[in-house]
PDB file of N, H, CA, C and O in Angstrom:
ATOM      1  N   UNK A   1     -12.382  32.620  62.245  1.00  0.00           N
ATOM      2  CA  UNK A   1     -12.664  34.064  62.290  1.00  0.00           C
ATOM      3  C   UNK A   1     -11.555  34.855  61.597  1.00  0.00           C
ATOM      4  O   UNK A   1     -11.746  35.829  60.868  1.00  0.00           O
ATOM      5  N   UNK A   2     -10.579  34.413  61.857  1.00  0.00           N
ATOM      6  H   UNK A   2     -10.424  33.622  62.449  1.00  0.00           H
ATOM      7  CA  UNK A   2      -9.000  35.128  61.055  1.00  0.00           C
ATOM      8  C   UNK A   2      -9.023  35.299  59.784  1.00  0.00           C
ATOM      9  O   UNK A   2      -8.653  36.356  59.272  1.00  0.00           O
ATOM     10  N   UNK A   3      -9.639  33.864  58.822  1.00  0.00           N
ATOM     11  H   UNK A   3      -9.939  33.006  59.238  1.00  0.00           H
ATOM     12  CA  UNK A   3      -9.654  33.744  57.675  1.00  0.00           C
ATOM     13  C   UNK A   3     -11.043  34.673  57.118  1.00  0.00           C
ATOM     14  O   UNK A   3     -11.014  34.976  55.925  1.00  0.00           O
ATOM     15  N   UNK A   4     -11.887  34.995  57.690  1.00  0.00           N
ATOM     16  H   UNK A   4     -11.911  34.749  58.659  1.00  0.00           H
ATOM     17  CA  UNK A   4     -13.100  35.635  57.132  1.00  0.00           C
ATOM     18  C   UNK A   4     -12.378  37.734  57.882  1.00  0.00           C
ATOM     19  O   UNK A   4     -12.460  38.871  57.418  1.00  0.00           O
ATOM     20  N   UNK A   5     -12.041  37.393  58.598  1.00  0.00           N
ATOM     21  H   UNK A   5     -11.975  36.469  58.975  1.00  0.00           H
ATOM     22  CA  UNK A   5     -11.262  39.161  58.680  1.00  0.00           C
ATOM     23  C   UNK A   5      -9.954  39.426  57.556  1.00  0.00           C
ATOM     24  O   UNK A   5      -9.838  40.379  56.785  1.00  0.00           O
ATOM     25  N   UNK A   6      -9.414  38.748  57.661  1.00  0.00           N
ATOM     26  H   UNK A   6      -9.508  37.974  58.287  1.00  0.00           H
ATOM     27  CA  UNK A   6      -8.262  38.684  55.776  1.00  0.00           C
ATOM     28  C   UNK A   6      -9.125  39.170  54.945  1.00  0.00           C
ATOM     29  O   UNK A   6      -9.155  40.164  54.220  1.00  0.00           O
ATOM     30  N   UNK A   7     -10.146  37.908  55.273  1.00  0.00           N
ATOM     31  H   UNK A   7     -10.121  37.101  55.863  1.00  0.00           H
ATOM     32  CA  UNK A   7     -10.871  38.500  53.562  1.00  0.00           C
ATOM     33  C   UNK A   7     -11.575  40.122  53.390  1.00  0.00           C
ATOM     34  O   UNK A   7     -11.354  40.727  52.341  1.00  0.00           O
ATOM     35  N   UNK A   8     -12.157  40.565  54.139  1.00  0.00           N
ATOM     36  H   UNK A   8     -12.337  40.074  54.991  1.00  0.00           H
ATOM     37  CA  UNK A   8     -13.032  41.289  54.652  1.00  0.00           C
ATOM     38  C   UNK A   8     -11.822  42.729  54.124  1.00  0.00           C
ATOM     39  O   UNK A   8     -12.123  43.784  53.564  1.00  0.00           O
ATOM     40  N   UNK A   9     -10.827  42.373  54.443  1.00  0.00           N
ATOM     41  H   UNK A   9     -10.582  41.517  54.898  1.00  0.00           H
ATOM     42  CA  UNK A   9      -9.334  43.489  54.787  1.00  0.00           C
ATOM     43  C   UNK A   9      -9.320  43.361  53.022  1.00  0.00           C
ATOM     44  O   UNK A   9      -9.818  44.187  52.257  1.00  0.00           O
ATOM     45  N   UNK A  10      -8.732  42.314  52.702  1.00  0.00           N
ATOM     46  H   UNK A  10      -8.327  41.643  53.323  1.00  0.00           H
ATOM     47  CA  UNK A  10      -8.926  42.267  51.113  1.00  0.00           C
ATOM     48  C   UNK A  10      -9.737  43.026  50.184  1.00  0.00           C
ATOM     49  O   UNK A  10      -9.409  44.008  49.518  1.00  0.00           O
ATOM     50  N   UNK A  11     -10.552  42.580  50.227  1.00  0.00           N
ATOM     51  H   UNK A  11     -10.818  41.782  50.768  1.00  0.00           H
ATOM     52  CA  UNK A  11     -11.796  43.495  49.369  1.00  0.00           C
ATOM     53  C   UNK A  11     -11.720  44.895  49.176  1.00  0.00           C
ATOM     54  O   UNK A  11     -11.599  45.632  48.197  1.00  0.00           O
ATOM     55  N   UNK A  12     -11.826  45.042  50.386  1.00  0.00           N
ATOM     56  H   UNK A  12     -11.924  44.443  51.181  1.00  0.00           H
ATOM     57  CA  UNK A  12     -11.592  47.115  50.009  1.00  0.00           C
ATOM     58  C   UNK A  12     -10.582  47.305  48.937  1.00  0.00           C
ATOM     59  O   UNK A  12     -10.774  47.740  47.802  1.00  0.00           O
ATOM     60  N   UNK A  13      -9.330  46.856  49.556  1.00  0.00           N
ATOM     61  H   UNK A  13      -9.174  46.502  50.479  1.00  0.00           H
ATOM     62  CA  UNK A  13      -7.849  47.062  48.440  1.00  0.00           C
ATOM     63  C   UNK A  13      -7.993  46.477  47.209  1.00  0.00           C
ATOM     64  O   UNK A  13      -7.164  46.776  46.350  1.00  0.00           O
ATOM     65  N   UNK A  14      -9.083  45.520  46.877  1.00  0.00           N
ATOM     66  H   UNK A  14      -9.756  45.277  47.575  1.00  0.00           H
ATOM     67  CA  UNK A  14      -9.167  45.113  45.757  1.00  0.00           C
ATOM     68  C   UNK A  14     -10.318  45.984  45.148  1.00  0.00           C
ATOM     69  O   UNK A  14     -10.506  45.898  43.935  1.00  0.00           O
ATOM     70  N   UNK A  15     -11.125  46.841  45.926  1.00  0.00           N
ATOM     71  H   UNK A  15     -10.972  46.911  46.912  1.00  0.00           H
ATOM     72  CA  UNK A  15     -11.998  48.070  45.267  1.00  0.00           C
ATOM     73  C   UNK A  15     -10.879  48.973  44.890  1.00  0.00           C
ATOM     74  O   UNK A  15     -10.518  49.146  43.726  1.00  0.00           O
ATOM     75  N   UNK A  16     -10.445  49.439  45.744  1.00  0.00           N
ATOM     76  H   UNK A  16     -10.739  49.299  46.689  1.00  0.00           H
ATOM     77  CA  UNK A  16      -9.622  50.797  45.111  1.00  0.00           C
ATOM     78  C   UNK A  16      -8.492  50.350  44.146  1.00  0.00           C
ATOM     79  O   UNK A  16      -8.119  51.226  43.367  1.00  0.00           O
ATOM     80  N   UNK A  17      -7.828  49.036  44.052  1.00  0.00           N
ATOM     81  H   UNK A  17      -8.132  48.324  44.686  1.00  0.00           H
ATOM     82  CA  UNK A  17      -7.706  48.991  42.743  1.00  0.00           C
ATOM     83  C   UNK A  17      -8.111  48.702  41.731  1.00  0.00           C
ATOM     84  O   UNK A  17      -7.380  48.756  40.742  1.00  0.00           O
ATOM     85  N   UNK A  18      -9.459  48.287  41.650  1.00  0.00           N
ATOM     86  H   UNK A  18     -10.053  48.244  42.453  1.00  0.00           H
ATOM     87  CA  UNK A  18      -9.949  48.681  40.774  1.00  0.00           C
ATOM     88  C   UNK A  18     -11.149  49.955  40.580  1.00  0.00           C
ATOM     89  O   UNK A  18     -11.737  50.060  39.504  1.00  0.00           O
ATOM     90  N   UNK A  19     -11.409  50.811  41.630  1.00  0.00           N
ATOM     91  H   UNK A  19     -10.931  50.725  42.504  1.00  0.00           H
ATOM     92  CA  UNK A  19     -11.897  52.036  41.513  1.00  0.00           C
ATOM     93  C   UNK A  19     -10.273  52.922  40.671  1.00  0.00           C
ATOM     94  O   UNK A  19     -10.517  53.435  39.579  1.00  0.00           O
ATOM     95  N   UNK A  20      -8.854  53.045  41.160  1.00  0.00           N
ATOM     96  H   UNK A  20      -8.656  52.627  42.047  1.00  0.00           H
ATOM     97  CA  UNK A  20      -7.965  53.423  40.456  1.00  0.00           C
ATOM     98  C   UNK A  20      -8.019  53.102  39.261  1.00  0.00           C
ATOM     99  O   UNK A  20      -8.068  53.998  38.418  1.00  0.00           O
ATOM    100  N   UNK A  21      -8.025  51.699  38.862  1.00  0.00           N
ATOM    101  H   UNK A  21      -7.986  50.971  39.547  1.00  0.00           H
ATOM    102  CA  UNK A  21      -7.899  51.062  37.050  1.00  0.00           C
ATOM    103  C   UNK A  21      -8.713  51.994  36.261  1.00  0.00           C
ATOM    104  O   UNK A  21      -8.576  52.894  35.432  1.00  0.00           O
ATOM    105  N   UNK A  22      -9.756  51.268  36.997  1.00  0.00           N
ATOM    106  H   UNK A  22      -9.868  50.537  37.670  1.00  0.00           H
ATOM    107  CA  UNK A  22     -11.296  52.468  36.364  1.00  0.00           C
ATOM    108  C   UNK A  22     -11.100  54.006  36.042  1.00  0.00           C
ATOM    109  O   UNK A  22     -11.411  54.392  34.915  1.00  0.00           O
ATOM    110  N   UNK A  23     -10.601  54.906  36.970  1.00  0.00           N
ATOM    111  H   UNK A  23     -10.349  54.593  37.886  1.00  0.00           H
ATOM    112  CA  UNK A  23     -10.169  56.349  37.151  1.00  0.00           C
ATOM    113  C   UNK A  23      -8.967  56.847  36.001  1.00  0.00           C
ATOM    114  O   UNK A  23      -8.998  57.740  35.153  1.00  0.00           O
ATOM    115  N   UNK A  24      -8.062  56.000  36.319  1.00  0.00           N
ATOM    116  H   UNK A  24      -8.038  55.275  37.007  1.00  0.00           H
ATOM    117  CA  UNK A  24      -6.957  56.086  34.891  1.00  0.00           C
ATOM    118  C   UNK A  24      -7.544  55.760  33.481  1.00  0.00           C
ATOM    119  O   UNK A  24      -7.174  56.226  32.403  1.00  0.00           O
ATOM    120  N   UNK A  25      -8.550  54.849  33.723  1.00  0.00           N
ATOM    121  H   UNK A  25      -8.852  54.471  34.599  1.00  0.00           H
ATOM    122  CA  UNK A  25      -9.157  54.377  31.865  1.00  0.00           C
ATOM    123  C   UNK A  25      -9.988  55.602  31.733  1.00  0.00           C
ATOM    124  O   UNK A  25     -10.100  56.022  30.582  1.00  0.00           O
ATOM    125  N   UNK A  26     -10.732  56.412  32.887  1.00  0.00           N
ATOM    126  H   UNK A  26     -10.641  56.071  33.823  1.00  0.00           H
ATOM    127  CA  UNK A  26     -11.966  57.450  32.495  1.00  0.00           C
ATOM    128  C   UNK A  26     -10.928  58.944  31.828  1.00  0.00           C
ATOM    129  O   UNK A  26     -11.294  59.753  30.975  1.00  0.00           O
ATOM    130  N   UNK A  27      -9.699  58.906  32.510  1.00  0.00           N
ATOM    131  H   UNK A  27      -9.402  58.248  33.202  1.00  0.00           H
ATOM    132  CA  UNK A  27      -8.415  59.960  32.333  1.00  0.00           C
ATOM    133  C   UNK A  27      -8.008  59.852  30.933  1.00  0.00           C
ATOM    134  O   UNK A  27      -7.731  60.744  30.132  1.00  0.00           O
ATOM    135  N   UNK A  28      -8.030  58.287  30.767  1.00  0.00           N
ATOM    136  H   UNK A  28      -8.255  57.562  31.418  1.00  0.00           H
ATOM    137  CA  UNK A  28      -7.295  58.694  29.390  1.00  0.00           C
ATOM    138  C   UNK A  28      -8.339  59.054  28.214  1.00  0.00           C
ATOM    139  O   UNK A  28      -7.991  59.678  27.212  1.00  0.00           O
ATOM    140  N   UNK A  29      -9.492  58.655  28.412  1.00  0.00           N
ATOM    141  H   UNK A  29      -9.775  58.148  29.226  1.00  0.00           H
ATOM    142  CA  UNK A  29     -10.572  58.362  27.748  1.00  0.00           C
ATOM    143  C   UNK A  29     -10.653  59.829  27.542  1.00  0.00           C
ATOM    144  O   UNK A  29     -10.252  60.343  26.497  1.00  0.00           O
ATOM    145  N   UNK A  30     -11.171  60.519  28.528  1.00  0.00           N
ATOM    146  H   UNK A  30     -11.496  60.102  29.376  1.00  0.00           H
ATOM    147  CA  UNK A  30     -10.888  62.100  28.666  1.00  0.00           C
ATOM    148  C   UNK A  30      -9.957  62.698  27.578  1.00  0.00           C
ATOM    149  O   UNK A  30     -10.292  63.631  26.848  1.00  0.00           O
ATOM    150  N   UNK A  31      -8.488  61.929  27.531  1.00  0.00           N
ATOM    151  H   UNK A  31      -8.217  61.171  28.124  1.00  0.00           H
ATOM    152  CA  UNK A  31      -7.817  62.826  26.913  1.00  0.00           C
ATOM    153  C   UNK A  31      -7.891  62.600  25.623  1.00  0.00           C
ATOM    154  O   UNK A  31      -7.734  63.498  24.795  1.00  0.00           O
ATOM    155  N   UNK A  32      -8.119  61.475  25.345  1.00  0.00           N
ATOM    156  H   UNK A  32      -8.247  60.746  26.018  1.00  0.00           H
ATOM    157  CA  UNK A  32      -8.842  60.806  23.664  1.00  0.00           C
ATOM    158  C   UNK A  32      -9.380  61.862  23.469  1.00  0.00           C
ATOM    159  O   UNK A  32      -8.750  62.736  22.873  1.00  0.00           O
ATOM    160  N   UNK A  33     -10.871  62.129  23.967  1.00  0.00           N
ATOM    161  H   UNK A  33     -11.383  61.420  24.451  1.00  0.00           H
ATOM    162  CA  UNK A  33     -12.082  62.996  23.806  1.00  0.00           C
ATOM    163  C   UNK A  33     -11.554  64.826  23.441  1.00  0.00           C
ATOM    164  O   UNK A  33     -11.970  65.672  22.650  1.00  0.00           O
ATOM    165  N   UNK A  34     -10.578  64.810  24.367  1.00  0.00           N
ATOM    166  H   UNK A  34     -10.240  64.123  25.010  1.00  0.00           H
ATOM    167  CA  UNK A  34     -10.256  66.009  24.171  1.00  0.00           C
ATOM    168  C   UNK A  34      -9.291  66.447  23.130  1.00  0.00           C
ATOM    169  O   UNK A  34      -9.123  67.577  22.670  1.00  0.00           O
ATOM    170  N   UNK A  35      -8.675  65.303  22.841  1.00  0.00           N
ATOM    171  H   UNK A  35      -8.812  64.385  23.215  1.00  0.00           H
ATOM    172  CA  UNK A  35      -7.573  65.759  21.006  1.00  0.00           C
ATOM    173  C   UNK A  35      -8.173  65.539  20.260  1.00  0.00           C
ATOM    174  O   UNK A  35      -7.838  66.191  19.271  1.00  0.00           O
ATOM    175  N   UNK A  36      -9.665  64.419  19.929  1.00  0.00           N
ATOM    176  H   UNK A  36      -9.938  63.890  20.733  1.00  0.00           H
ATOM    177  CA  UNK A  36     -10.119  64.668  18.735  1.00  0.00           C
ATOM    178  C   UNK A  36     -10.687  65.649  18.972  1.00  0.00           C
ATOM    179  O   UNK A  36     -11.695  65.497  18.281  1.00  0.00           O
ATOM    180  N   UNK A  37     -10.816  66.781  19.559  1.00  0.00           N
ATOM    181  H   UNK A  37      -9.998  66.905  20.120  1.00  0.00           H
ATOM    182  CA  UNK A  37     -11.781  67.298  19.730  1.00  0.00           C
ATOM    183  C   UNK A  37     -11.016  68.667  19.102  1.00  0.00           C
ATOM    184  O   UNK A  37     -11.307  69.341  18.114  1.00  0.00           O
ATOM    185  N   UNK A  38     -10.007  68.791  19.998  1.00  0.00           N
ATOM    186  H   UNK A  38      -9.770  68.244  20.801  1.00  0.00           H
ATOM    187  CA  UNK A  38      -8.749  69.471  19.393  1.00  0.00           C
ATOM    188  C   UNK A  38      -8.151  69.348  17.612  1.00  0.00           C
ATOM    189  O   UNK A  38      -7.609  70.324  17.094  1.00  0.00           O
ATOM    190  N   UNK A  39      -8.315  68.266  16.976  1.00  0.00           N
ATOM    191  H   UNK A  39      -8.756  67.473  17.396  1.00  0.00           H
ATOM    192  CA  UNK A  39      -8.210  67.600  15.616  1.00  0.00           C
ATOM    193  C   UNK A  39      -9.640  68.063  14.935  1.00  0.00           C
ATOM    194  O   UNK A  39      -9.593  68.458  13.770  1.00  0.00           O
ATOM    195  N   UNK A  40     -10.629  68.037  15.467  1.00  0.00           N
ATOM    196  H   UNK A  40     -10.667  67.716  16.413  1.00  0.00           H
ATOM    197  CA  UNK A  40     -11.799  68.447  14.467  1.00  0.00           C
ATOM    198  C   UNK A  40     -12.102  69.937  14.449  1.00  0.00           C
ATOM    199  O   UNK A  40     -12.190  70.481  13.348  1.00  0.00           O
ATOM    200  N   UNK A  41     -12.264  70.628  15.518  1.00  0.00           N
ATOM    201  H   UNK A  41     -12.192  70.186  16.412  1.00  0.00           H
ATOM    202  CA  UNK A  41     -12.102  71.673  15.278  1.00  0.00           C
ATOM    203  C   UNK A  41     -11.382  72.666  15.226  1.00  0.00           C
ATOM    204  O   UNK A  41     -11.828  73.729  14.794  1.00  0.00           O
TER     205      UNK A  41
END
């Protein structure tokens, strides 16, 4: 039972880092979007 509650505890923290990874790549992506955007017009 110990070893299946670890895991269980795991998972979440391994969502939010990668819900975070995800959030920082959509941020920068954002800021890409927004200097060419700044550069073309």
């Amino acid at each position: 039972m110990s070893e299946l509650e670890d895991e269980r505890r795991a998972k979440p923290d391994e969502l939010a880092i990668d819900f975070a990874k995800s959030g920082k790549l959509l941020e920068l992506q954002l800021q890409k979007l927004s200097l060419q955007k700044y550069i073309y017009y």
